[in-house]
N, C-alpha and C positions, 0 to 999 in steps of 0.2 A: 696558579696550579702547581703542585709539587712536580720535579721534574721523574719522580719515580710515578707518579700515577698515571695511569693509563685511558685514556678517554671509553669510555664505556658506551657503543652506540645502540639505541633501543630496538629493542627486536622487532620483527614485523608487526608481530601482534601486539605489541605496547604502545609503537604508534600509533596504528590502528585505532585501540580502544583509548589513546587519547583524544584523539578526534572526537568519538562518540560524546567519550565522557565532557569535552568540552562544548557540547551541544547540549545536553544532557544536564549540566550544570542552566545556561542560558535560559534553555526552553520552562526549569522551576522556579526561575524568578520572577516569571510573570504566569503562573502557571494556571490561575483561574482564567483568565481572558484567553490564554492559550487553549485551554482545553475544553470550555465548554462550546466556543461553535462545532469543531469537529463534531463533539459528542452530540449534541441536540437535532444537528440535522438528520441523521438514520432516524431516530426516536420520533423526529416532526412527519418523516416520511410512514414510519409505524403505525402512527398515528393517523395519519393524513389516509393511506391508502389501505391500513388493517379496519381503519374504523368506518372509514368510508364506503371501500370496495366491500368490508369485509362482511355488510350489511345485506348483500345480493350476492355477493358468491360466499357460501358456506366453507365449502373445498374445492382443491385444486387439482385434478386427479383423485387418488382416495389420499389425501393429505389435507388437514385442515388448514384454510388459505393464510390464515396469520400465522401459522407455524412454517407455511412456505414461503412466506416472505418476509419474518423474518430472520430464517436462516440465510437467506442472499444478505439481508440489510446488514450484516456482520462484517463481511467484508466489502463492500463497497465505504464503507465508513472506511478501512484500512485503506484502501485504494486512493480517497479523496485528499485523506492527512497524509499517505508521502507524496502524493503530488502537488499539494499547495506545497509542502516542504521543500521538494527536490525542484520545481518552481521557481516561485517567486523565494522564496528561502536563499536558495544556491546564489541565483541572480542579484539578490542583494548584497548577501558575503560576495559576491567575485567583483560584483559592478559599480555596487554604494561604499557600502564599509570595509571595502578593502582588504577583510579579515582574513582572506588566502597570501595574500602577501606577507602581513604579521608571520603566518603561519608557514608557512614554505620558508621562513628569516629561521625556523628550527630545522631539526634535523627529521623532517617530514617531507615524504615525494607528492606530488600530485595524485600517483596511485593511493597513496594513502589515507590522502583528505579524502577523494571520490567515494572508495571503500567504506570507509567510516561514517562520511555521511549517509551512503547505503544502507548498511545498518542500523543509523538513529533511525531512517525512515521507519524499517524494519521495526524496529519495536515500538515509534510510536502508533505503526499499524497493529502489531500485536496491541497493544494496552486497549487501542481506544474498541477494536471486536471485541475484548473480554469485556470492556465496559456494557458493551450492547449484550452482551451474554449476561452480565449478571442482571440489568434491568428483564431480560425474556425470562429468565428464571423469577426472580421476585414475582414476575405478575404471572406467573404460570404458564406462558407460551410457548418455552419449552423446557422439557425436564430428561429429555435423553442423555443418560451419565453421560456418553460418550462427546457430549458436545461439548466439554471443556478443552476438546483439541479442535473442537474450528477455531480456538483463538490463536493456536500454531498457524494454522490455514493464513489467519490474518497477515501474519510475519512474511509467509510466502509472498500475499500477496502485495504486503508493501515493499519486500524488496524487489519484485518486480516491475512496482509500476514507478519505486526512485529510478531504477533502472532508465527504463523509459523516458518519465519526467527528466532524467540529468543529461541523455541523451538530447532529448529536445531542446534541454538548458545549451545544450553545447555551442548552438549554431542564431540560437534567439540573440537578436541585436534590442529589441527592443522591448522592454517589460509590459509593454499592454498587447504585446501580439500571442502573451499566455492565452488570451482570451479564446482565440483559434484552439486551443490547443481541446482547453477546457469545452468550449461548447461546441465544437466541432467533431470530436473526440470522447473524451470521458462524457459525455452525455450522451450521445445516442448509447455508447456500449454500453451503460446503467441499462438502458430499457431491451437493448436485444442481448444479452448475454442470459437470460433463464431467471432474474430475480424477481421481476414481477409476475410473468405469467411463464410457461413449458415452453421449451425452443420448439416441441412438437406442434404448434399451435401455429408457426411460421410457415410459408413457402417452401417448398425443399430448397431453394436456390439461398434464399434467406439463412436458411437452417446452416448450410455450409459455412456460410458468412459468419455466421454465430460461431463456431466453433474455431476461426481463424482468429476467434476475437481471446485476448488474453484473461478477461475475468470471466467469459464462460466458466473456466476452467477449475479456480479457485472458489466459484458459487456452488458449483458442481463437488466438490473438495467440502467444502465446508455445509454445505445441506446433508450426506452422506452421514456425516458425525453426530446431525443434529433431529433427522428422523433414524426411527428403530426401521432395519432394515435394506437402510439407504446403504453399505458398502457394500462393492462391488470391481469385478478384475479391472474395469475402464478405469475406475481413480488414477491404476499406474501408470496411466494415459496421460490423464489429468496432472501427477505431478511430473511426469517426464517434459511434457509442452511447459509447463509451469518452469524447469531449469534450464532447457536450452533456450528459451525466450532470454532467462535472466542473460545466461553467459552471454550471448548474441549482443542484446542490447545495453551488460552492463561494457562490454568490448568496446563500443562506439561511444559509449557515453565517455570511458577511459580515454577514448584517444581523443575526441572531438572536445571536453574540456582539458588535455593537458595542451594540446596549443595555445589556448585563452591564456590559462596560469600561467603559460612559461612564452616570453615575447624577447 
């Protein structure tokens, strides 16, 4: 290096969006096998439960029952892909291939990587909602303009649940004890958070429970956009629970993997 130049260190956000970008890169090289389970399972669930339920319940409320379910099934798709991500994903870069160590050898912090992986989550929750918005639009299940912002909805909700999922990553010693995680966890809240059937439809004690649950909130978010009629002053509800969850959980997940990364 010349002795007149000056070392130039990258800004927050350049790290940052190198991270992404270097996930982002990874994740199109094998990008069919990447992308089509996320994708197929909302659509098998569409399927499975529009065609099947959709047979004997007509509607759901006055909403017709395929267009209520699948405006949930938007984002649960986004919820499933940053959690296999921030998961088993994180747990592999940190535990198998080493790839945080390469990584932290640059002039990147551990907030940085956390961060950045945050965000791939983030939009590859956005992408794969829009993918279910554009299949409910092609076959006419929903056509409310406004529903091309539940795929924002989606982004919300994948960076809350990397959040989450990298939290849990923090403290997981073992890669098959994701298993708790997943069916202990993101499975029951699939069925009580309002995607299949009304949280009105529950216990009131139930109901409460539902609403402490994080993808209530984003289903709630994102059905709003996708029936005529559905927005309402509680959304600002809904995104307020939806950003202090993130900060909360992305806070723990920051400190709980930066002791992992740095020994």
């Amino acid at each position: 290096m010349n002795s007149n130049e000056i070392y130039h260190l990258p800004s927050l956000w350049e790290r940052i969006i190198s991270v992404w970008y270097r996930h982002v890169r990874v994740y199109n090289s094998n990008f069919l096998s990447n992308a089509f389970p996320p994708l197929f399972e909302p659509l098998i669930f569409l399927a499975g439960l529009g065609i099947g339920l959709g047979a004997y319940i007509q509607t759901m409320g006055a909403v017709n029952y395929l267009l209520f379910l699948a405006s949930g099934l938007i984002v649960t798709s986004a919820m499933y892909t940053a959690a296999f991500e921030c998961t088993y994903g994180t747990f592999i870069r940190l535990e198998f291939d080493k790839v945080y160590d390469g990584m932290l050898g640059a002039p990147i912090s551990p907030n940085d990587l956390v961060v950045g992986e945050i965000l791939f989550a983030g939009t590859k929750g956005m992408l794969f909602s829009f993918a279910v918005l554009l299949v409910t639009w092609a076959t006419g299940i929903i056509s409310f303009p406004l529903s091309i912002l539940a795929a924002l909805v989606g982004f919300i909700c994948g960076v809350m649940f990397a959040t989450l999922s990298m939290f849990i990553t923090s403290f997981v010693k073992n890669i098959n004890h994701f298993n708790f995680y997943f069916t202990g966890l993101l499975s029951p809240m699939f069925f009580f958070s309002g995607v299949v059937f009304p949280l009105e439809n529950l216990p009131k004690v139930l109901q409460y429970v539902a609403e402490a649950i994080p993808l209530t909130h984003v289903v709630r978010m994102a059905r709003a956009f996708c029936i005529p009629g559905g927005l309402n002053s509680y959304l600002l509800f809904d995104l307020l629970y939806s950003v202090v969850f993130t900060v909360f959980t992305g806070w723990l997940a920051l400190r709980g993997l930066k002791k992992r990364m740095i020994v």
